[in-house]
N, C-alpha and C positions, 0 to 999 in steps of 0.2 A: 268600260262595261256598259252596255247600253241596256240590261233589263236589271231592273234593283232586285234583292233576293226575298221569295216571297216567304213571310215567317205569318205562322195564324193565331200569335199571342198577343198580338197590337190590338186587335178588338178588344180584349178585358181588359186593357188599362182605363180606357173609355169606359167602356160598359158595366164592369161592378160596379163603380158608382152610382150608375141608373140601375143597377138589381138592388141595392142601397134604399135609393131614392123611393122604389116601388113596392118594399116590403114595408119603410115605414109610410109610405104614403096610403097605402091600402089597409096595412093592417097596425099599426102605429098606436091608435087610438086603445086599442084591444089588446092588442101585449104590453102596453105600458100599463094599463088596469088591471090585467088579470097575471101578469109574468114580473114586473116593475119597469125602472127606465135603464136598467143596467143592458139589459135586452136591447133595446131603441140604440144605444152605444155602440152596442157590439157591429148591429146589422150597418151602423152609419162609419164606425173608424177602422172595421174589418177590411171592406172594398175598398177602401183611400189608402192605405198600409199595402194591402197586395199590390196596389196598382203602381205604387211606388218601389216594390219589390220588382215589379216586371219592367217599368222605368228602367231601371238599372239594367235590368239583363238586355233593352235594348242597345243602349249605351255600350254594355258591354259587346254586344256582337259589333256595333258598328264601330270601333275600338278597335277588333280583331281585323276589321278590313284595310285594304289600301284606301290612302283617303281619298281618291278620284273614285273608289268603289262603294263610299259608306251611305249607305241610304236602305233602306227594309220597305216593303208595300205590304198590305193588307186585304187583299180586295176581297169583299163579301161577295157582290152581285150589282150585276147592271142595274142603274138607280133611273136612269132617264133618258130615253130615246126620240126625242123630238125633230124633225129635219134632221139639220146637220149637227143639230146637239148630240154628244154623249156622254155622261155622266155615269163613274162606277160609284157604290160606296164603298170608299177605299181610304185606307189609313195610313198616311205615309210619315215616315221617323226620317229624319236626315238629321247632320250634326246641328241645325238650329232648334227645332223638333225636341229632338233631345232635348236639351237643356234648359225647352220651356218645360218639357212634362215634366221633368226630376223638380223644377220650380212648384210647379202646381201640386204636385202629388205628393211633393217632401215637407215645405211649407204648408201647404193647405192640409196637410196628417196633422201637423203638429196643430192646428188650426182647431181640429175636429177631438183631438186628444184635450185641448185647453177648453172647448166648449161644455165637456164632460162635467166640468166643474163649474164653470159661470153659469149655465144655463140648466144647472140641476136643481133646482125650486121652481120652473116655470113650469104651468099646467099644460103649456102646448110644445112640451119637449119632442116629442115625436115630431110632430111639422115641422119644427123649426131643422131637424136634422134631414127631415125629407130635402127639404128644400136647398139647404149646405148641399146634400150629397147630390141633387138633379145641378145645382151649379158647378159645381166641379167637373161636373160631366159634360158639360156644355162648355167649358173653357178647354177640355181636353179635347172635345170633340172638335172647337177651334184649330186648335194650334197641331193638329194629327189629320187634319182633311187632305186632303189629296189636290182638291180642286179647290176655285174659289166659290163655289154654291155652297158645298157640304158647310165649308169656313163661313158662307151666310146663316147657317142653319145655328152653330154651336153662335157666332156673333148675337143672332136673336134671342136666343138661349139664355145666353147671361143676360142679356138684358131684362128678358122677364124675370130670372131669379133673383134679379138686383131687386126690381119693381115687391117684388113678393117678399125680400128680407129685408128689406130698408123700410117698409110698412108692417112690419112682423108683428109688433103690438098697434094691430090698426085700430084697436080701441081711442089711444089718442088723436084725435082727428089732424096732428101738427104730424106725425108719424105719417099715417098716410098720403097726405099731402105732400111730403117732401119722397115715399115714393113713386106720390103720380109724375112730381117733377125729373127726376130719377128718366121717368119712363120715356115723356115728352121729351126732354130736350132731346135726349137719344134718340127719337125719332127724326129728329131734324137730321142729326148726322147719321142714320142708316139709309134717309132718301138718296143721299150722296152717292154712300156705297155703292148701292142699288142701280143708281145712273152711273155711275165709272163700270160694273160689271158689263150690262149692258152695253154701252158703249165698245168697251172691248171686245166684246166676242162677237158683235156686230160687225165690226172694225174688223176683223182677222176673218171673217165668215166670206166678205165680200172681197178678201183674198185669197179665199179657197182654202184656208186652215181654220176653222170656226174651233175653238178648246174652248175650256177655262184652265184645265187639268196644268197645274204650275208649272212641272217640266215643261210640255208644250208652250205654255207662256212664253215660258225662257227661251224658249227655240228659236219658235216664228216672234218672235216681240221686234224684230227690226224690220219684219214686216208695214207697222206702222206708223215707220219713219218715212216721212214726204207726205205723207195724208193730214190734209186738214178737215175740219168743220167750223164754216163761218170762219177761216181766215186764221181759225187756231191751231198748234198742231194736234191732233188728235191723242197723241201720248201726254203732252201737256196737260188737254180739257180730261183723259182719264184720273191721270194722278191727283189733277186739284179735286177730282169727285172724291175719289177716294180717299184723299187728304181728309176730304169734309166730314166722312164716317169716322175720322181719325180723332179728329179732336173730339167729336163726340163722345166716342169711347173712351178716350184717354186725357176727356177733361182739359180741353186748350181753350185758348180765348177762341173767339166769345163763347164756345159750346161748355165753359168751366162751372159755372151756375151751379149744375146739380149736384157734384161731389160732397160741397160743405155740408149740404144737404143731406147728405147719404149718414151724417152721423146720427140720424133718430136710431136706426136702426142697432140690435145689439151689437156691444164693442167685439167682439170676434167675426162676425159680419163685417164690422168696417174694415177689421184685419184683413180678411178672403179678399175683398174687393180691391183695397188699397196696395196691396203685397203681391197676391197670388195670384187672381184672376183678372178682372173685368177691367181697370184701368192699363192694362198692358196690352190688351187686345190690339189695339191701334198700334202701338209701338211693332209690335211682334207682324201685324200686316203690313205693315210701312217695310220693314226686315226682308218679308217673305216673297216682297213685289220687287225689290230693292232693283233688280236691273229692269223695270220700268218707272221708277224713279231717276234711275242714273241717267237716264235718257232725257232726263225734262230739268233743263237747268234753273228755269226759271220756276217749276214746283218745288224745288230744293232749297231755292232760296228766299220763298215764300215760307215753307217748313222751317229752315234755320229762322227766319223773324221772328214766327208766331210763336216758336220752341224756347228761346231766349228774352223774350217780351215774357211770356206766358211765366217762365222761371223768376224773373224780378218783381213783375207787379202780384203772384202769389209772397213772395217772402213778403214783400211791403206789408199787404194785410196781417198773413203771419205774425206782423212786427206784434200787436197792441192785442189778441186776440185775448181772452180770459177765459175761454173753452177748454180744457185738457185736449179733448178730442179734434177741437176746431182748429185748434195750432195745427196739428198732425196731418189735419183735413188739407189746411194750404201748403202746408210743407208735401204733399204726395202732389198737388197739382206743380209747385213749385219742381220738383225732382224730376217728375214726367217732360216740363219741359226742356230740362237738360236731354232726358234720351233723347227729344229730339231736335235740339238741338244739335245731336253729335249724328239724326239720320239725315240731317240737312245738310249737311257737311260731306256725307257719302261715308260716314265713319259710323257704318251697319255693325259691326264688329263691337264697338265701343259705347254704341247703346244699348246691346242687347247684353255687355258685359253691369253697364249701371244695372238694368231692369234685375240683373240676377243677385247682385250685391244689394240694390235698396230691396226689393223681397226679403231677405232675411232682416236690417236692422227697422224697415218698417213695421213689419209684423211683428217683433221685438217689440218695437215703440207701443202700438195699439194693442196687443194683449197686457204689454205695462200698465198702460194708462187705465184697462180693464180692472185690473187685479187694483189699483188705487180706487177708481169707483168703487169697486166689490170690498173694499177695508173703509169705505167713506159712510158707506149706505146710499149711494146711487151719485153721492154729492159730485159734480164735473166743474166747476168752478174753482181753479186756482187758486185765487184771492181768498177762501174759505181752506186752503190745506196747507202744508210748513210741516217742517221736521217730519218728515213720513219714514227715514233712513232709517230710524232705528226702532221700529215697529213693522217695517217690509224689508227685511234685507234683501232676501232675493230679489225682489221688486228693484230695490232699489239698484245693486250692484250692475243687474243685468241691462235696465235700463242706464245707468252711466255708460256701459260700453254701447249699446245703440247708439247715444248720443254722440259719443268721440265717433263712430264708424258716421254718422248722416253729416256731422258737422266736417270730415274731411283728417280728422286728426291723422298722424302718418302712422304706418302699419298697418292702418284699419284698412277694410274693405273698402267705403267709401271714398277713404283719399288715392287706393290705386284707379279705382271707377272715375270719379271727378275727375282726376288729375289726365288722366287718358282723353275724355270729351274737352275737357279745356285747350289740350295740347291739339289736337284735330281743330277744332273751333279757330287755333291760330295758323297751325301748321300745314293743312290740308289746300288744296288747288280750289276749295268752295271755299274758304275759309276767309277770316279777317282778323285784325287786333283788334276790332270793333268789338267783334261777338264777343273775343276773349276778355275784355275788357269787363263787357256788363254780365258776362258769366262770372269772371271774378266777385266781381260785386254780388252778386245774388249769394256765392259759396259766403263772402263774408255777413252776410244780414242771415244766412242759415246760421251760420254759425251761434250767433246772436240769438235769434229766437229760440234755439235749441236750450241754449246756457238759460234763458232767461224762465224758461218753462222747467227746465233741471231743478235752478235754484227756488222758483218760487212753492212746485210740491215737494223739497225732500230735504229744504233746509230752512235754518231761523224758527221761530214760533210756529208750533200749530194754532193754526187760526182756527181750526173746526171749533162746532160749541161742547160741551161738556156731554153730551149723551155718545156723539160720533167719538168721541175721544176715549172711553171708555171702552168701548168694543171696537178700538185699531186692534187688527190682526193681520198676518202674513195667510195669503192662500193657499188653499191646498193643493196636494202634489201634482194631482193632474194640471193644473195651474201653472207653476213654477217651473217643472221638469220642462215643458214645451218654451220657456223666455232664458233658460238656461241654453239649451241647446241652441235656439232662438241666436244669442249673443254671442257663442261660438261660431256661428256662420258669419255673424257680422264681423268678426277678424278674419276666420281663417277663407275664405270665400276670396278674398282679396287679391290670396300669393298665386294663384291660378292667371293672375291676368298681369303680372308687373311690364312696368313701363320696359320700352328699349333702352335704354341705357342703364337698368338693373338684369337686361339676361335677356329681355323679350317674353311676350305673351304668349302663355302657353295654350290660352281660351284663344285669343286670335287664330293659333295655328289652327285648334281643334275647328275653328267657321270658314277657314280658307275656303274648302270643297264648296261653301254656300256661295259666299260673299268675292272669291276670287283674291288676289294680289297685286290689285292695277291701282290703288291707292299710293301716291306719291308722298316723299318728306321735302318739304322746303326749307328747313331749317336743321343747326346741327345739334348731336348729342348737348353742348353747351346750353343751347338756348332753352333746351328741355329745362335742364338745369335749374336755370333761371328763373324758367317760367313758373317752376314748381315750388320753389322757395316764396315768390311773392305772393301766389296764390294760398300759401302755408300762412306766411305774415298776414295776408288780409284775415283768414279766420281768425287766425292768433288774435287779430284786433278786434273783431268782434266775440269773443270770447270775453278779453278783456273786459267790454266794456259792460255784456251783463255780469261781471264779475263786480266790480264797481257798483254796477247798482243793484244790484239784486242779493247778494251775499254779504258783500261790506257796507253796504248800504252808504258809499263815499260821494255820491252820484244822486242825486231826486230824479226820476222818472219824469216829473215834471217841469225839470227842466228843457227838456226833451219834448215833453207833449204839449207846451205849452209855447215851442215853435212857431211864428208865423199866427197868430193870434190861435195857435191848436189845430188850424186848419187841417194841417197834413194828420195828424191824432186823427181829427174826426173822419177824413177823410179813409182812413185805414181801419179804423174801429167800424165803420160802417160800409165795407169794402165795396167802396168808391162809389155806395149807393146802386150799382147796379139792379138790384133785387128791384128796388122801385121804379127803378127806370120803365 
């Protein structure tokens, strides 16, 4: 089928969010005064619910087609006519498409439905929901462009909304700060972008097919094979640009800096961001370019390094953090390096099945750890909480399944995701036992940090003082209903994707039409086998060990941190010094 089927409902998945955005941003101030905030609610989780309602009906058309046929366009109106440039605003859904918006609009609903509650004593409720709802619309507008500029436009997008909710109470001047940082480093990685676009369309122009428009990508992209610049091949110097906007967005060395940072901002923000939008962008672009990655062997395996580095030396940190939030913080850069670890490897398929499995028990995790501040009295400090299990159940239960789903436990969502990047990581023609090795290693130090942050808010003594302890409560519904459903998706999210030698992946199938079937196996059903067993054992061991010290208390921590004269302690408690670097 060589024209996709033109449907004109793609615009309002994007777009109520910005009629959202623009009623509380305009008139916000004034209906929350004069009508209350139940109003500011309605106008901010109405358009994220529809849009997650017409999500579906995309889905479902493209469902109904042959899958060489499943793709939908949108096109509004010619956006840019420059030379040989042309740009429509146009909104395109294919089955990758898909599965980001049902992410963002299903996740980020639940997102907007649990803000309701956290954020219902703040005097600047209205803005704060402006601005949820211009983000979401700017991540939609990402991951639904048609071309790679629009995809510049909704990329800049979240960046500014990041900048604007991560500094939301910019009365404290450590807040705003860590959203100017937010801002800044992203700018280092959107120069990047900015040079790989350029480049490419320059590069295709001076072959007489100047696009951006992705199809087109896909077409002519072998185009610019045998072209170099300065001696490099030109598909090469594009993908490391565009690598470099990669890590930015999605938090990789060295662009990882700002995320930890992103926790000033409120904990359902840090959810949107961590879960549902802005660190996935890069992952979802790395996806969407994927057969001009597949072209560049040597960016692939620059991507698996920094994806697999990036994965281990975040758990390190992880290991000793005392933040609630700050753990969560390196465990999202930690996980992101998995997805890409598994787009280095050319296993597209296998990253963007984590990115959809960690959305749900991320978002899980950071609305938990919310609902714990919001029964603390603002308290984020570990060390200050204990025994919370029987004062938050919901909190609590929901957060345990999070926990088995990030740390790999089997059933869960996470261990058919992990288990699938680790097996590509060994299995695949990019691949090595090296990577599979220190991916191992990282699942088991998740695992670890997971149990050790479990055990230290929601068992043994509460350590809070006598006033916090007094007024422990369980949150209300709009609170819990969203980490219930929340933790429902971190199992059942899972069976969608089971390994080959359980039946095969039925999410696979659904990216074939994307991502293609030229991915080889080297290895047989057996070694899967294997592989999955030991990579089970290594959590199991890390499991164990904060079980040991954190629960049974059979174990001192400091024996542990007092290592090597502490060194490595300090050295992770103060994650590795970068910041002063």
């Amino acid at each position: 089928m060589d024209h996709p089927i033109q449907t004109d409902y793609l615009r309002w998945i994007v777009l109520l969010p910005l009629v959202g955005a623009a009623v509380n941003g305009l008139l916000g101030a004034v209906l929350q005064k004069r009508i209350g905030k139940w109003i500011i609610s309605l106008f901010a989780c109405a358009p994220v619910l529809i849009s997650f309602l017409l999500s579906l009906q995309a889905f479902l058309d493209l469902l109904a087609l042959k899958p060489d046929e499943r793709f939908l366009i949108d096109r509004l109106y010619p956006w840019l006519s420059v030379g040989s440039l042309r740009v429509d605003m146009a909104f395109w859904v294919d089955p990758l498409s898909a599965v980001m918006i049902l992410v963002v609009t299903g996740v980020g609903g639940l997102i907007h439905i649990y803000s309701t509650g956290y954020m219902r004593e703040d005097k600047s409720y209205w803005r704060y929901f402006a601005f949820l709802n211009l983000f979401t619309c700017a991540m939609l507008l990402l991951v639904t462009a048609d071309n790679l500029l629009l995809m510049f436009v909704g990329w800049e997008g979240v960046g500014l909304c990041s900048y604007a909710l991560i500094g939301f109470w910019y009365h404290d001047h450590v807040n705003a700060r860590a959203g100017n940082k937010a801002f800044i480093v992203n700018r280092v990685g959107d120069f990047g972008f900015v040079l790989g676009l350029f480049l490419v369309f320059w590069s295709l122009d001076r072959s007489g097919h100047g696009t951006l428009v992705f199809r087109e990508l896909e077409k002519f992209s072998s185009l610019l094979q045998g072209q170099e610049i300065w001696g490099v091949g030109v598909v090469t110097l594009v993908t490391l640009f565009l690598f470099v906007g990669a890590t930015g967005k999605s938090a990789q060395i060295p662009l990882h800096v700002w995320l930890p940072d992103a926790m000033q901002g409120p904990t359902p923000v840090s959810a949107l961001i961590h879960a549902a939008t802005m660190v996935t962008a890069g992952v979802y672009m790395v996806c969407r370019l994927h057969f001009l990655f597949s072209a560049a062997p040597a960016t692939l395996a620059v991507i698996a390094a920094i994806g697999v580095a990036t994965a281990l030396f975040s758990a390190t940190i992880a290991l000793t953090q005392t933040d609630i939030k700050r753990v969560l913080a390196y465990s999202t850069v930690s996980q992101l390096g998995y997805m890409f670890l598994a787009a280095g490897v050319a296993a597209y398929s296998a990253a963007v099945f984590h990115l959809m499995t960690h959305a749900f028990f991320k978002a899980c995790l950071f609305l938990g750890s919310g609902s714990v501040i919001h029964a603390m009295g603002g308290e984020q400090d570990m060390r200050k909480m204990g025994g919370l299990r029987r004062s938050l159940p919901y909190t609590f239960w929901t957060f345990a399944v999070a926990v088995l789903a990030i740390a790999g436990t089997p059933l869960t969502a996470g261990f058919f995701s992990k288990d699938e990047i680790l097996w590509q990581a060994f299995s695949s023609p990019h691949g090595s036992p090296l990577l599979w090795v220190l991916g191992v290693a990282g699942a088991g130090l998740t695992a670890f940090y997971m149990f050790r942050q479990f055990f230290l808010v929601f068992f043994g003594a509460c350590r809070a003082d006598h006033h916090v302890k007094a007024h422990l409560h369980e949150s209300p519904k709009a609170m819990t209903l969203p980490l219930v459903l929340l933790a429902v998706g971190s199992i059942a999210a899972g069976w969608i994707g089971l390994p080959e030698i359980f039946g095969g992946s039925r999410f696979a199938e659904w990216l074939e039409p994307v991502f293609g079937t030229h991915r080889e196996v080297h290895a047989s059903g057996s070694s899967e086998e294997i592989l999955m067993v030991l990579s089970v054992a290594v959590a199991a061991a890390g499991f164990y060990i904060a079980y040991l010290i954190y629960y049974q208390g059979r174990l001192a921590p400091e024996r542990f941190s007092s290592l090597a004269g502490g060194l490595f302690y300090r050295l992770s408690y103060n994650k590795y010094y970068i910041d002063e670097i």
